[in-house]
C-alpha positions in Angstrom: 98.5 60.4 82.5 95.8 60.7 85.2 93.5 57.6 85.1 89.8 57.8 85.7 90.1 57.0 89.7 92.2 59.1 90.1 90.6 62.0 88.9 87.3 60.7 90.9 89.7 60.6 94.0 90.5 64.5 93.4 86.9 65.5 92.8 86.0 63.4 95.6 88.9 65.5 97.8 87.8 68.3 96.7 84.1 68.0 97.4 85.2 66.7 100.6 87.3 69.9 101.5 84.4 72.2 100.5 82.1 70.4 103.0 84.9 71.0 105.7 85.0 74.5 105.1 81.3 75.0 105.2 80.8 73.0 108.3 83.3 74.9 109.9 82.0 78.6 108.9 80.1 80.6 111.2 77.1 80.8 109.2 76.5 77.0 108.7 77.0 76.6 112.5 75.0 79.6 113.3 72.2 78.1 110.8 72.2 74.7 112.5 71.9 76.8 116.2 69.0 78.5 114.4 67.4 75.1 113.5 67.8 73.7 117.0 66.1 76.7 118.6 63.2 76.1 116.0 63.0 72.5 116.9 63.2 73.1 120.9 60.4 75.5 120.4 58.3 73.3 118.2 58.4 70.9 120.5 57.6 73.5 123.9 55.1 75.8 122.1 52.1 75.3 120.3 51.7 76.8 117.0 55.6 77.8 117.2 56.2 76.4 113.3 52.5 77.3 112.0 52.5 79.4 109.1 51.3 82.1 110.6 53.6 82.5 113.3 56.7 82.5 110.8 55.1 84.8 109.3 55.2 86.9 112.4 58.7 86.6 113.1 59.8 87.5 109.4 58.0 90.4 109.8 59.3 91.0 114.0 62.9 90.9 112.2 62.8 92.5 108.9 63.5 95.9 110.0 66.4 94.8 112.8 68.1 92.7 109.5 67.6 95.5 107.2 69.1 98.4 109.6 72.0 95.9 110.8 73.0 95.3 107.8 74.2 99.1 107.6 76.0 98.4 111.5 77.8 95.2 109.8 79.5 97.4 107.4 80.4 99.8 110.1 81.3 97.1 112.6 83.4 95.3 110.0 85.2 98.9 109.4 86.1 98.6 113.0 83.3 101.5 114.2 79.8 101.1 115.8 76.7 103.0 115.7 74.7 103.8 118.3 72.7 106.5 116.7 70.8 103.7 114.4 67.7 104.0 116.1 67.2 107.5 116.3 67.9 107.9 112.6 65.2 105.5 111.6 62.6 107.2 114.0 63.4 110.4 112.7 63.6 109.5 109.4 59.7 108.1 110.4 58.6 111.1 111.8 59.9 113.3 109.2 58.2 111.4 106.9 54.7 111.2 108.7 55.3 114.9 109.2 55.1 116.0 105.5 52.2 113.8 104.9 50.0 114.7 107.0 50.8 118.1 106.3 49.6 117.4 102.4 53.1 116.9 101.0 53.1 114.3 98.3 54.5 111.2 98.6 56.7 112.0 95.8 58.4 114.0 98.0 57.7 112.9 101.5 59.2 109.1 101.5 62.6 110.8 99.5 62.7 113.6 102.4 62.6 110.7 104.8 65.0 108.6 103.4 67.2 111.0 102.8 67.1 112.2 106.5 68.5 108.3 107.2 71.6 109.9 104.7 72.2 113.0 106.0 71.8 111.5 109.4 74.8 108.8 109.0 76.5 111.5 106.5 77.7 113.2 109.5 78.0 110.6 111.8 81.2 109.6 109.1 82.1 113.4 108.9 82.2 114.3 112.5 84.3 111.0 113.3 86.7 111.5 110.5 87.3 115.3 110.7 86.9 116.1 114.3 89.1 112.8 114.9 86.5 111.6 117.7 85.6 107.6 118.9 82.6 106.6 116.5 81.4 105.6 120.4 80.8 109.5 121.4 79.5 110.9 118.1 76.9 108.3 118.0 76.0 108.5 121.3 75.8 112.2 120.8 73.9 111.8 117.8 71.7 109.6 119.7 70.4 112.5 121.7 70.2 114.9 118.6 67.8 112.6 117.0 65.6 111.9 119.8 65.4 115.3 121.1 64.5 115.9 117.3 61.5 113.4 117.2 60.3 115.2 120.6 60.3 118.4 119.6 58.4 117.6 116.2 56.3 115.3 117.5 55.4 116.8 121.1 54.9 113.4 122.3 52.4 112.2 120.6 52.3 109.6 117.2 51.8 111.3 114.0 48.7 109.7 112.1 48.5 109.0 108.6 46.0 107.5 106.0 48.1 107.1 102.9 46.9 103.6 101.8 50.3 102.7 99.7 52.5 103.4 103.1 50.1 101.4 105.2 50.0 98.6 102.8 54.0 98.7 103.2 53.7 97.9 106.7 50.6 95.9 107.2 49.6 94.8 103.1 50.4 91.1 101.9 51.0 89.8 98.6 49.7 86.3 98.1 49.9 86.0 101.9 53.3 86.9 102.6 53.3 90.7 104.5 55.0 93.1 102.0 57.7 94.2 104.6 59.4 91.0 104.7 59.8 90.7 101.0 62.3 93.9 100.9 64.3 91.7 103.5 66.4 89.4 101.4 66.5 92.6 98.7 68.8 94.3 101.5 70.9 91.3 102.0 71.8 90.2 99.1 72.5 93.7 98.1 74.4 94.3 101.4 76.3 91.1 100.9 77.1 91.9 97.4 78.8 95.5 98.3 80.5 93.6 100.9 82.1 90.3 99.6 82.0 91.6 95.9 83.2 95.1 95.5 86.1 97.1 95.8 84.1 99.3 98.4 83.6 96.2 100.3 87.8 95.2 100.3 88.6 98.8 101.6 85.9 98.5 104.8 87.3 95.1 105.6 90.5 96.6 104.8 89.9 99.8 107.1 88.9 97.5 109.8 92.1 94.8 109.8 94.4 98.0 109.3 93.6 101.2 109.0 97.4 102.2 108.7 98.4 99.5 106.6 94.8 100.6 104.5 96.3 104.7 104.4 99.7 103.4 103.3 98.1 101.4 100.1 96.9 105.3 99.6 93.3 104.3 100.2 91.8 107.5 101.6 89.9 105.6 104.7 88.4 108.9 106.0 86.3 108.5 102.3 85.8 105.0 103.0 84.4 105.4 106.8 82.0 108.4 105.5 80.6 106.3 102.8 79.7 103.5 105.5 77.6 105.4 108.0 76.1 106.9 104.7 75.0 104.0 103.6 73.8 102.9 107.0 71.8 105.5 107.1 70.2 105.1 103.5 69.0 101.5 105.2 68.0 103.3 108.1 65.8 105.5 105.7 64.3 102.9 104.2 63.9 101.0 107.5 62.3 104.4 108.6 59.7 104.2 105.6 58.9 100.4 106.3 58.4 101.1 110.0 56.0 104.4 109.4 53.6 102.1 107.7 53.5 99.5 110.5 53.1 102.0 112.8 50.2 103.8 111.1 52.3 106.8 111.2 55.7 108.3 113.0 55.9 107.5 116.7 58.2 109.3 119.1 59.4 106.0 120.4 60.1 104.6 117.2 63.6 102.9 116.5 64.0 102.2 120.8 66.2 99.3 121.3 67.5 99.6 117.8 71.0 100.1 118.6 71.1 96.8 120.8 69.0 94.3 119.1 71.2 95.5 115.4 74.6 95.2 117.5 73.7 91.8 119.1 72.4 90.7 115.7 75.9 91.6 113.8 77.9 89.8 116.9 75.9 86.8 116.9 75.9 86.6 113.1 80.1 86.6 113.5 81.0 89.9 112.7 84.4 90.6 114.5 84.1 93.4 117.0 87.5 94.2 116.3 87.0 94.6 112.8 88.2 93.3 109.6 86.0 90.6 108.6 81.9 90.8 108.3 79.2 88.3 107.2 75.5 89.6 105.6 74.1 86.6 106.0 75.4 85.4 110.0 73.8 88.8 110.9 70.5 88.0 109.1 70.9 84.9 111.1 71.8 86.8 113.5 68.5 88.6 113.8 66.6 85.4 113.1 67.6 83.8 116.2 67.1 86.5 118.4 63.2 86.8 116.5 62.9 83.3 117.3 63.9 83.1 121.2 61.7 86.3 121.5 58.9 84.7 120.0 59.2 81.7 121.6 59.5 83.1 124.7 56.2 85.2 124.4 54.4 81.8 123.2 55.3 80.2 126.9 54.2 83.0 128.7 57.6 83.9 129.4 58.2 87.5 131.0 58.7 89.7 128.3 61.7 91.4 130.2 63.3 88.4 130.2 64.0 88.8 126.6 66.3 91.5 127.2 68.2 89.9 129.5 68.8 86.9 127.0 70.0 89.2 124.5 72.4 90.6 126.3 73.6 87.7 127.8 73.9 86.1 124.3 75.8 89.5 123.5 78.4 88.7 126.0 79.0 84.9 125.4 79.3 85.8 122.0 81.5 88.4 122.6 83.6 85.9 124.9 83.9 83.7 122.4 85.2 85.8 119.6 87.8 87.2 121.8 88.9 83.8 123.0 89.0 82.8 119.2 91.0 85.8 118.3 93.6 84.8 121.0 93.8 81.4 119.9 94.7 82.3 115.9 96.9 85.2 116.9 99.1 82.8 118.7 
């Protein structure tokens, strides 16, 4: 028989390896990296923590977490996207289009999100049946969309006046902006799919070992085509979101999306090599980068010098998960 201590000893053991584990994942560490930015630019720039300015960067990242959470799937499958960006500004535009031209909205923010689906629909089609590097088709798709947007758009932005889009973009409820709120909606959604489904096993599964994944008789061309598709349903909503801030569908919209979603998923300890994914270290992920651009801004920083902290993070990052790699294959 166990006496009382001892039982208190294993719970106490227990509790005790628990702790360990979450000190040592990457999302705890990321977290506490995330804190000691926040506190190094409390301390540098005014009004950094006022309520306002957190405000600002929830709504700076919102659309970055909600269209990287679509790369972290395919990143985790052992792809990449590099079309992300043009997909939400078309998706945008599209959008914009049919309203101004008196569609309802019934049917103009469907069309537009279901331009972000067709749009990552054949992103997974083309690199499963034409048998090409996800790299080309989405670099190729890249141009597709954005020639798209130009030749709809002529150049110029797209106006609208439809109060419930605006009010998407720029409204507040009880004086947090509307677009943050659909924020943690996507990531615990996202995270769900991911760490709680069968679809989730078979992308993590497609990324560790694609063969291995074909031999268990999982059809991983399915799998692959599923996960842009869903990447581009966020994107579609992303591209909704986005045509409200805007005031309407801007040829430049989505820009820069493909690096700041792809640093966001490395930083937040996605494995570029595929097989293992976190929701949350992206959202992190995306948080930090918000922050050091914010804080940057706030001490009259250069804004260029933003992008070359990104991708410098990019690369250190990227270091470091190859080193780590090394390390546990050995």
């Amino acid at each position: 028989m166990t006496t009382g201590n001892e039982k208190d000893l294993e719970k106490t053991r227990t509790a005790g390896r628990y702790f360990e584990r979450l000190i040592q994942s990457r999302e705890s560490s990321l977290f506490l990296v995330v804190l000691a930015v926040g506190l190094l630019f409390s301390l540098s720039a005014q009004n950094f923590f006022s309520a306002e300015n957190i405000l600002n960067i929830c709504k700076q990242v919102t659309l970055v977490t909600m269209v990287a959470a679509g790369q972290t799937f395919i990143i985790t499958s052992g792809g990449i996207d590099l079309s992300v960006g043009s997909s939400l500004g078309l998706s945008s535009v599209i959008m914009s289009w049919l309203i101004y031209h008196g569609c309802s909205l019934f049917i103009a923010i469907p069309a537009g999100i279901l331009i972000g689906v067709t749009f990552g629909f054949f992103n997974g089609l083309f690199i499963t049946r034409l048998r090409l590097p996800p790299f080309i088709v989405t670099l190729g798709m890249t141009s597709v969309g954005r020639g798209l947007l130009l030749i709809i758009t002529r150049g110029y932005s797209i106006t609208i006046d439809s109060p419930l889009i605006l009010a998407l973009g720029n409204g507040r409820v009880l004086g947090i902006p509307i677009m943050a709120m659909f924020m943690p909606v996507i990531v615990i959604i996202a995270a769900l799919l991911l760490n709680h489904t069968i679809f989730g096993t078979h992308v993590k599964s497609t990324g560790g070992n694609e063969l291995a994944t074909r031999l268990c008789g999982i059809n991983a061309d399915r799998v692959k085509i599923k996960i842009y598709t869903l990447a581009g349903l966020f994107c579609g909503i992303a591209g909704v979101i986005m045509t409200g801030r805007l005031n309407g569908g801007n040829p430049n919209a989505g820009l820069n999306f493909d690096m700041d979603t792809i640093a966001a998923v490395v930083i937040g300890g996605t494995s570029m090599q595929g097989g293992s994914g976190t929701i949350i270290g992206t959202m992190l992920g995306a948080v930090l980068m918000g922050m050091i651009r914010n804080g940057l801004v706030l001490l009259n920083v250069n804004m260029y010098w933003t992008t070359v902290t990104t991708g410098a993070i990019i690369i250190i990052v990227c270091a470091i998960d190859s080193f780590t790699s090394a390390k546990k294959a050995q």
